[in-house]
N, C-alpha and C positions, 0 to 999 in steps of 0.2 A: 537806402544804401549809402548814401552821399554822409549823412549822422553813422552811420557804422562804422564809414573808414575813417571818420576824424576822430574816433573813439581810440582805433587802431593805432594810434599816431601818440596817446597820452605813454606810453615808457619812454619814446623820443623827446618829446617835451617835459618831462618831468629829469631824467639826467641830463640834456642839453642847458637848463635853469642851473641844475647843478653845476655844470662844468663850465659856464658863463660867470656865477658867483666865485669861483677857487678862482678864476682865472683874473678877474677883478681884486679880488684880494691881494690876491700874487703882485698886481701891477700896484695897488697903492704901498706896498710893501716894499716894493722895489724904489718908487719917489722917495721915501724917505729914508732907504736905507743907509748908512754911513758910507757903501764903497761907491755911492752913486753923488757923486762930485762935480752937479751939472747943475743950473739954474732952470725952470719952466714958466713961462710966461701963461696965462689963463687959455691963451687959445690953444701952446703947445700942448698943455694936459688933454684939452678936450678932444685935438685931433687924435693926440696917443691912445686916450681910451675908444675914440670913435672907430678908428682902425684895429685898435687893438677886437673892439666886439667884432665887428666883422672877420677878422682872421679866427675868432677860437669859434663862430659859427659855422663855418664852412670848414673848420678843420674839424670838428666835431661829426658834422655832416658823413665828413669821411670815415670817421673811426666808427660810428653807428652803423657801420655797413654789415660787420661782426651780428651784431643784432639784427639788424634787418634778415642777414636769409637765415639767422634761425629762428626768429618769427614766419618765414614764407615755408620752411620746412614745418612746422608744425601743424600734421593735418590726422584725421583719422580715419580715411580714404585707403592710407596706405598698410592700416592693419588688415584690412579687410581681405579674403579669402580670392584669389592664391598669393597676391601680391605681397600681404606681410610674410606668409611663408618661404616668397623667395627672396624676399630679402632677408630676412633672418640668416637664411643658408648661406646667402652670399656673406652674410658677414663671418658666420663660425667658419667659411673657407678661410676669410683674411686672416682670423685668427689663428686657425691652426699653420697657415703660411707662416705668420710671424712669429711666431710660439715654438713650434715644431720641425720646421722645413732646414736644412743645414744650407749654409752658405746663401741666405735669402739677403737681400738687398739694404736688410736695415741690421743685419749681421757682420755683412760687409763693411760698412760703416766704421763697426766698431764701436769702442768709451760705452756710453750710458743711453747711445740711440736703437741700440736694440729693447732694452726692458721700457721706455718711453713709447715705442712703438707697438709692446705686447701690452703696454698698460693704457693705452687709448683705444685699442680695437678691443681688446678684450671688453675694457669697458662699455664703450658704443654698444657690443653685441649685447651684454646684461642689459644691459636696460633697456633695447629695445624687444629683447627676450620677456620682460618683466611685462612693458605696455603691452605685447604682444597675447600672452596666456594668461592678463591679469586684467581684463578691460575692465572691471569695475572700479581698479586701481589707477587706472591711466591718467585720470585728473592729478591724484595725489602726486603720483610721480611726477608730471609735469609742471605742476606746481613748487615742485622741489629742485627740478633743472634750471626754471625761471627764475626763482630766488636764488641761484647758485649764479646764472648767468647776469641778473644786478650787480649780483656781491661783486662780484668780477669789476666788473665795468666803473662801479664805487670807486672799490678799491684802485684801482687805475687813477682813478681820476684826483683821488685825496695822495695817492703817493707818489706821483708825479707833479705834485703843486709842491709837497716836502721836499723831492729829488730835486725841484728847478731853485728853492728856498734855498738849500744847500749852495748849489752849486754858482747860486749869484754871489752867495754869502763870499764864497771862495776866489770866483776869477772876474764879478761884474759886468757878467754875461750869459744869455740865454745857451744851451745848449753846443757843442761845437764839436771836434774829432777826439777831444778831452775825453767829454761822455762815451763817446764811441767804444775808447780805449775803456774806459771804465766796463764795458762788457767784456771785452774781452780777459782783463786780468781781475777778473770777480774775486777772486783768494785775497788779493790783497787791498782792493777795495774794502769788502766785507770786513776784512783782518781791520784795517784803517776807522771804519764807523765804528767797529765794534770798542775800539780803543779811545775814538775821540767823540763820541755821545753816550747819554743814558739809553743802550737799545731796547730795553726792558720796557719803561715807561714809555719810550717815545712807540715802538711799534703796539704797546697795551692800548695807548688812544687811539692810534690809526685804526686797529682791527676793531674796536668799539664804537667807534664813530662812522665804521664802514656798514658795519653792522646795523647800526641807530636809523642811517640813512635809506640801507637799502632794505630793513623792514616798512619804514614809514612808505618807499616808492612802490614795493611789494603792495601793499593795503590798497593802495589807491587804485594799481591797475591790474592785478591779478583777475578780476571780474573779466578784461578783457579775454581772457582764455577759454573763459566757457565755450563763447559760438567763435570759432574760425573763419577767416572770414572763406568765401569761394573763389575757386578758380579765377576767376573774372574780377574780383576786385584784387584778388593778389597781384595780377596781371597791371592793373589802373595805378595800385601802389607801390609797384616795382617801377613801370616808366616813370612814373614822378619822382623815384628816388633815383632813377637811374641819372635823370636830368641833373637831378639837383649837385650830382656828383662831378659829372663832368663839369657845371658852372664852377664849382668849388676845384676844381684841377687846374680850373682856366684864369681863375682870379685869385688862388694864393699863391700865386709868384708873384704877381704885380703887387698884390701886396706888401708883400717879404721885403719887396725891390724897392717901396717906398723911399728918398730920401729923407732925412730928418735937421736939424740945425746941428747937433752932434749925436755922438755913435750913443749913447745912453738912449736919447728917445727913440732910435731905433731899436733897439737892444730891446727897450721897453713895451715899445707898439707890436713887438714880434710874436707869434707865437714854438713856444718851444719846439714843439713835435717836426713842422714844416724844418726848421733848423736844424734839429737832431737828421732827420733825412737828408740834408744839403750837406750832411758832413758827413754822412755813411760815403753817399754817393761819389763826392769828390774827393776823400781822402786824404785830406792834408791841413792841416795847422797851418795859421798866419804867421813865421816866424817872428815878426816886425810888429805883430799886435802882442807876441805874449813873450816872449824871450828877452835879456838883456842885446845893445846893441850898442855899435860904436858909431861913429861918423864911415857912411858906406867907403867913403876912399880910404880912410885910414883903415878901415877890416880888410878891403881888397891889397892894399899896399902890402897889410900884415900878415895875410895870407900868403900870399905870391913868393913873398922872400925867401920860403921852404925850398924855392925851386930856383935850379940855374939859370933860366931866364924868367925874368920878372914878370911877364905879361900872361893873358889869359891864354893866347892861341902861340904856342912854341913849337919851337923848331927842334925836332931830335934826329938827330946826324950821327949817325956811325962813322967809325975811324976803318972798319973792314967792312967786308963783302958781305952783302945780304944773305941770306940763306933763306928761302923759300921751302921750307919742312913744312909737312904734314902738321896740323896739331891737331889734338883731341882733347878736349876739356871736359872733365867729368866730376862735375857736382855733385857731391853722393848726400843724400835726405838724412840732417841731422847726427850729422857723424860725427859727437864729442873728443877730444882728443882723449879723455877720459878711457875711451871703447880701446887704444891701444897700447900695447905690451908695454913702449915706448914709453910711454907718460905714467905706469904702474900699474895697468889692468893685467888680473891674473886669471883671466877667466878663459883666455885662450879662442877668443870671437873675432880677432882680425887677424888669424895666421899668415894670409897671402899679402893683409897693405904690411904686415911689420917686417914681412920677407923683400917687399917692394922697399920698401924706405930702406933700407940699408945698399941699397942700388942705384938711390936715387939722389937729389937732392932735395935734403927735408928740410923746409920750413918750420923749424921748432918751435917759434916764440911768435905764433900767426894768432889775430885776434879777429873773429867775423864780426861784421858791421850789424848788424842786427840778430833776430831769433825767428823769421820768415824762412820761407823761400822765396818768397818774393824780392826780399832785402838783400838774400845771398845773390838772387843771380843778379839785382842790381849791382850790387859791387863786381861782380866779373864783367860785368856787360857794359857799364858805363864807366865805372872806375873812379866814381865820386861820395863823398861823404853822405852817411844818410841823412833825409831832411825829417823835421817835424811830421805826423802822420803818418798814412801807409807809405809804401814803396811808390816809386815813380811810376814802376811799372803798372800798379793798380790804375795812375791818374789819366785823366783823358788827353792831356799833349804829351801823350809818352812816345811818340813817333820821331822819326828823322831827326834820333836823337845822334850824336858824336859818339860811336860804341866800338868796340871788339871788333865788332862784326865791320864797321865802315871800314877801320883799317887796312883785316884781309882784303877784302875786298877790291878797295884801292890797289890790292897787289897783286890782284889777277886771282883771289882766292873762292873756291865756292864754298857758300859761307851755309850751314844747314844748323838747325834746332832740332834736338831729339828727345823727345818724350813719352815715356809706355801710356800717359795716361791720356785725355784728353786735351788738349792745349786752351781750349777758350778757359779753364779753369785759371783762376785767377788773373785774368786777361794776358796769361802767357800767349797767346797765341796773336791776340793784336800788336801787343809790345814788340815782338818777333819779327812779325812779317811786315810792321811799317819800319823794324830799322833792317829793312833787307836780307833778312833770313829765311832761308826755307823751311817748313814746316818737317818733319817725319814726327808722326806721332799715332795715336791708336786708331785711329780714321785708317793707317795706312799699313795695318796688318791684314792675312788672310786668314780665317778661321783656324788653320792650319799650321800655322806661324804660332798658335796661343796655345801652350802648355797648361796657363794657370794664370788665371789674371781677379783681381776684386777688386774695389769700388775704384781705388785707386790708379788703376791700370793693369798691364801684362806686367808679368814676374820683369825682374832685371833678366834672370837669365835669356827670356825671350826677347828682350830689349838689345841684347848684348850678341844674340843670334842676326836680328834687325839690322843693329851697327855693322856687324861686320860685313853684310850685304851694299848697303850702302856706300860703305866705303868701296867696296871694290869697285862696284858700278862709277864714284866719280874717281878711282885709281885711273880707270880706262879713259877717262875723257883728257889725260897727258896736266890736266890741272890740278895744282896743290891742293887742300880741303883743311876748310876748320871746322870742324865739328864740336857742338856743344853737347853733351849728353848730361839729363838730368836724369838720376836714379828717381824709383819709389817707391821698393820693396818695406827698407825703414821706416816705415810709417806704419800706425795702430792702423788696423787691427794686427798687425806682425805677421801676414798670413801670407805661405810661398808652398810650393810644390813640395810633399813627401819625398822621403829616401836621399835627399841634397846636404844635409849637413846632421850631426847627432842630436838636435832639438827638432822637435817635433814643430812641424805649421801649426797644430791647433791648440798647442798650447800658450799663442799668441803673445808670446814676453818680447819685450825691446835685444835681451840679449841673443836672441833664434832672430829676430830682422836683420840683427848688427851685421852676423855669422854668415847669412843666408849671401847680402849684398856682395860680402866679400868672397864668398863663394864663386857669385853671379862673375866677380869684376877677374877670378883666376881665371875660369873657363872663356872671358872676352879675349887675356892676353894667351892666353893657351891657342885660340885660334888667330890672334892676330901675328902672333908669333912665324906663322905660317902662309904669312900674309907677301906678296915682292912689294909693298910699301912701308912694310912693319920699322924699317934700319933706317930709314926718313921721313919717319914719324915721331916727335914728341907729344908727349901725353903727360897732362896736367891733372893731377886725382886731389879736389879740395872740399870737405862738406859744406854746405851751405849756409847749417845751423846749429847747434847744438840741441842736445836732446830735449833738455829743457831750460827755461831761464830765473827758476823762482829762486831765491835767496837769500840773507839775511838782508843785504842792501838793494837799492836800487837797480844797481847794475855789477853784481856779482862777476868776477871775472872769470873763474873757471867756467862760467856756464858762458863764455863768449870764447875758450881758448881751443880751436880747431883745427886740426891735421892739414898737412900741405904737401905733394909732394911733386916733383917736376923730372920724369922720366925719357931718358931716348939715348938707348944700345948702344955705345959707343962712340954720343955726341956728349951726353950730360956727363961730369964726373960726382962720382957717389962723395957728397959730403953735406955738412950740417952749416946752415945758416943759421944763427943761433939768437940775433938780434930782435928786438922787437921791431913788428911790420904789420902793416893792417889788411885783409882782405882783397883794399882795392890797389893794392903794391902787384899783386901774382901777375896780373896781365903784361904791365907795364915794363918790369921783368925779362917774361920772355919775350916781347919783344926786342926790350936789348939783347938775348942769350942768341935772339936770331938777325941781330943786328940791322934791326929795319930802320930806314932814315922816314920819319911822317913829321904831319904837324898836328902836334897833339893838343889837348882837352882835357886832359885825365886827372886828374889832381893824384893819384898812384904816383910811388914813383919806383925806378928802376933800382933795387936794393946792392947792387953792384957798381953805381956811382959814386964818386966819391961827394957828390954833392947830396946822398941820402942822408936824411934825419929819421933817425928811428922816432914811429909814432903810429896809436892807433885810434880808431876812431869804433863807438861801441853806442848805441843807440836801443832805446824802446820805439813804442810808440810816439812817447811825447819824451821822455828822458834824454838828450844828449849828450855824450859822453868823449874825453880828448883823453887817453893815457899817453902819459910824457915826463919823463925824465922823474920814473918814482912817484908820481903823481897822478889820479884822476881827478877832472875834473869835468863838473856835470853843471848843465842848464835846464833846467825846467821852468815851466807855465810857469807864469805872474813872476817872472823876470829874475827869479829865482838862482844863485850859484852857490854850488857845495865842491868842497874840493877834499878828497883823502889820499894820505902818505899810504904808501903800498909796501904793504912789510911780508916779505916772503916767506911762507911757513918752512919750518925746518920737514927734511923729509932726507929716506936714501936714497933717491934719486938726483942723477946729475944736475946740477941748477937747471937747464935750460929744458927739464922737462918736468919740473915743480908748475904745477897749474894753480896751488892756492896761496892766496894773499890775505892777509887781514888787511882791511879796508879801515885805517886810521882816521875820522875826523880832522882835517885840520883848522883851528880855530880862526887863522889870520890865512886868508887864500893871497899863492901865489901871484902876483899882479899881472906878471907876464905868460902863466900860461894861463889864467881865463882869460887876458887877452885873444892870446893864441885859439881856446875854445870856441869862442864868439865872434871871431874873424871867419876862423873855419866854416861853420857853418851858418854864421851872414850872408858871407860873400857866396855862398853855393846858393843857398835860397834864395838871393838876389839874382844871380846869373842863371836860375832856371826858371826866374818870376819873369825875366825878361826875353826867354830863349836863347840865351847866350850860351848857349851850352848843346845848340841845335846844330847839326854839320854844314 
């Protein structure tokens, strides 16, 4: 038995050899590459390759785990009579579930996760339909899975030694939030290789060489397939791999953690994957390792001066009497300014905010900080420039931060978060309740309460049913209330309750969500209207994000330019601010409109000052962006600044609701505003590296 299992064990050792030599390669490739600008003494090399084998062993360890249980699933036990027959059944149920079923879970979803979902089960089921009524075929076939599930594994392992080749090439560094980002905007990745390599030749080796590799590994162990092993040895080679996992869990951190003489030999002794995970999970860029930068006093100094007082923690003093009003903030999911009348949509899908804006006070020339949500309620909630990588709120000291919420608070307000869908999604729900918020969200409906809800949460209208309950309940408690409300009807799959607007729900288009929302937000003021707190209540209606951000540039502007609008019966006067302001302005705002005297944190500033500077601030993942004074100006990875003159397209609309710019090159950059860019946010990545930025 003992000679059986070590048999069992030759695909582990035959790709392991593999992925030990790319990994090797990779690392001498890196010593001598031209962006690796470090000297190594004979012992540094050896401990870097010493560490280095040890990390691609054990991370290997983990990634064969793929392999391992469909090695441990392969038996023929399970064709056998009744047990292949019920599972078969079981599966053509999944299938017809996901095939057939209306409104089923990977429906809900929406994009391209439903046909992915009908094209994995469906398939699972054929084939085991095939082994099932085809047992003289069952080798054949499984020998065709096997060879499929090499190629895989190959392939992985040869295009991810090219992927880390690249991308050292690029920033002289293993994996980071970079790559991260690179998943998520794949168009223009893709768009990027496709333009700056031969992808022809270069992907004809990969898939040739994958191929070369995984017949040769194919020949050597496909014999192992004949005899399975049993029950009881699968059992002996499962604890021993189980072991080997957990050792390898426990010892590549310390690895990772190693110190080195400089950042190269770690960079070098590291393994990519481990890396690529440390940067999923933490979600943030080095500012200070990949961006331009100044002397930190002189960015802090340079920053500061925006404001009437010069320091980090200021004093804001009102000349009148407080007013302690109700607010309600309402974040609506991707709401381009585009979507209204106002800005030259004719499509007639925001009737009630284009009837509200003319009531209210409209923010015309508003630019949102990011293309998230997560980024949008950062700017409401904290009121600070975006940083490198995800939003704050994603990161793990997102707590007891200086926010919206501490303010009211400090002024006797109760402070609540609302949301139709689940709140741990995207660590809204942490971010929230460590900066003193209360939670209402789908946990806190009654079956009864839900008209229509998908993946995403209950409809707005039943959100907007929720809110008005809530409110009344803290109306009663004699305390003022700020409530946050985040929509999510706007969101793909576009799906809301029949008979509500004249686009159908399942013809699931952006312009029936747009319609739907603003449906949702009539029928909130229809009953808020009716409300004895409604006439000392201000309510703040701003989208979060725009619909989409892809463009011809980097950071296109109409795909950042966002509706704003600041509401309350007989306090706000209806008129147009027409200046440019950024996202994290709206709070700071109304706070002055309600004349609170704090001490503030915000880098927002109050647009009613006389000491405002019109400016905005407009970010990717890793792109950062300052628009100021006819100019943007952008920082990216490897220290990078580009800056373009902003030339307004001609249109018949009023200037101040023209959303497109030709994004001019400018060849000689402004001195003083990428100053201003790289101050901005230095000093913010600095004062959150330190928690300076903490209440």
């Amino acid at each position: 038995m003992k000679n059986i299992d070590a048999q069992k064990l030759k695909p582990f050792l035959y790709l392991g050899i593999f992925y030990v030599i790319i990994s090797l390669i990779l690392r001498m490739i890196f010593f001598f590459h031209p962006i690796t600008n470090a000297n190594f003494g004979v012992f540094g090399i050896l401990k870097i390759l010493a560490v280095g084998f040890c990390s691609d062993i054990l991370v290997f360890v983990l990634a064969s785990s793929v392999l391992a249980l469909y090695l441990l699933f392969l038996s023929d036990s399970k064709y056998k009579k009744p047990y292949g027959y019920i599972i078969f059944g079981l599966l053509v149920l999944a299938f017809i579930y996901t095939a057939l079923v209306p409104g089923n879970i990977f429906k809900q979803y929406g994009g391209s996760f439903p046909e992915v979902a009908i094209s994995f089960v469906g398939l699972k089921t054929l084939l085991f339909g095939l082994m099932l009524f085809l047992p003289t075929q069952r080798i054949k076939i499984r020998n065709v899975l096997y060879f499929i599930t090499l190629f895989l594994y190959v392939l992985l392992i040869i295009f991810n030694g090219v992927s880390e080749y690249f991308f050292w090439n690029e920033f002289g560094v293993r994996y980071n939030f970079i790559a991260v980002d690179y998943l998520i905007y794949t168009n223009e990745v893709i768009g990027n290789i496709m333009e700056s390599y031969p992808v022809v030749p270069m992907f004809s080796v990969i898939l040739a060489s994958t191929f070369a590799i995984t017949l040769l590994i194919y020949k050597r162990t496909k014999g192992e397939l004949l005899t399975l092993p049993n029950f009881r040895q699968k059992l002996i080679l499962v604890g021993i791999f189980a072991a080997l996992c957990i050792f390898s869990l426990m010892v590549i951190p310390k690895l990772d953690s190693l110190k080195s003489e400089n950042s190269f030999s770690e960079q070098i002794q590291a393994n990519g994957f481990p890396r690529f995970y440390h940067a999923y999970t933490h979600n943030e860029l080095d500012y200070f390792q990949f961006y331009p930068t100044l002397k930190e006093s002189v960015a802090q100094e340079n920053f500061l001066k925006h404001f009437q007082s010069k320091t980090l923690l200021r004093k804001i003093i009102s000349e009148k009497s407080e007013l302690k009003k109700n607010v309600v903030l309402i974040s609506i999911e991707s709401l381009s300014a585009e979507f209204l009348a106002h800005y030259g949509n004719t499509q007639k899908i925001t009737p009630f905010l284009d009837s509200l804006a003319d009531k209210s006070l409209m923010l015309t020339n508003l630019y949102a900080t990011g293309n998230r949500t997560v980024r949008g309620l950062e700017a409401l909630t904290l009121c600070i420039p975006p940083t490198a990588g995800e939003s704050l709120i994603k990161r793990k000291n997102s707590r007891n931060k200086f926010s919206t919420g501490s303010v009211f608070k400090a002024k006797g307000y109760d402070v609540k978060f609302l949301y139709g869908g689940y709140s741990y999604f995207d660590n809204m729900e942490d971010f929230y309740k460590g900066n003193g918020y209360e939670i209402v969200d789908r946990n806190n409906f009654k079956p009864s309460e839900i008209s229509f809800a998908n993946v995403w949460g209950v409809s707005d209208e039943d959100m907007a049913n929720k809110a008005i309950q809530v409110m009344n309940a803290e109306a009663k408690s004699g305390k003022p209330f700020f409530n946050h409300w985040m929509t999510v009807s706007n969101h793909r799959p576009f799906t809301y309750p029949e008979g509500r607007i004249d686009i159908s729900g399942t013809a699931k288009s952006r312009q029936g969500g747009v319609k739907y929302t603003d449906y949702s937000l009539r029928k909130f003021f229809k009953m808020a209207k009716k409300q004895a707190w409604y006439k000392n209540t201000v309510f703040v209606i701003i989208a979060d994000h725009c619909a989409s951000s892809a463009g011809k540039t980097e950071l296109p502007l109409d795909k950042y330019r966002i509706p704003a609008l600041i509401f309350s019966e007989g306090f706000i006067e209806p008129q147009q601010f027409n200046q440019l302001m950024s996202q994290i302005d709206v709070m700071p705002t109304l706070f002055g409109l309600l004349n609170f005297n704090y001490n503030s944190k915000f880098f927002g500033q109050d647009i009613f000052k006389n000491s405002f500077q019109p400016r905005a601030y407009v970010a990717t993942y890793q792109d950062l962006g300052l628009i100021e004074n006819n100019h943007l100006t952008l920082l990216s990875p490897t220290r990078k600044v580009k800056q373009y003159e902003l030339i307004q397209q001609k249109s018949d609309l009023p200037e101040n609701f023209r959303i497109f710019y030709e994004e001019k090159p400018v060849l000689k950059p402004v001195a003083s505003l990428v100053n201003d860019c790289i101050s901005a946010y230095q000093a913010t990545s600095f004062w959150l590296k330190e928690h300076m930025l903490d209440q």
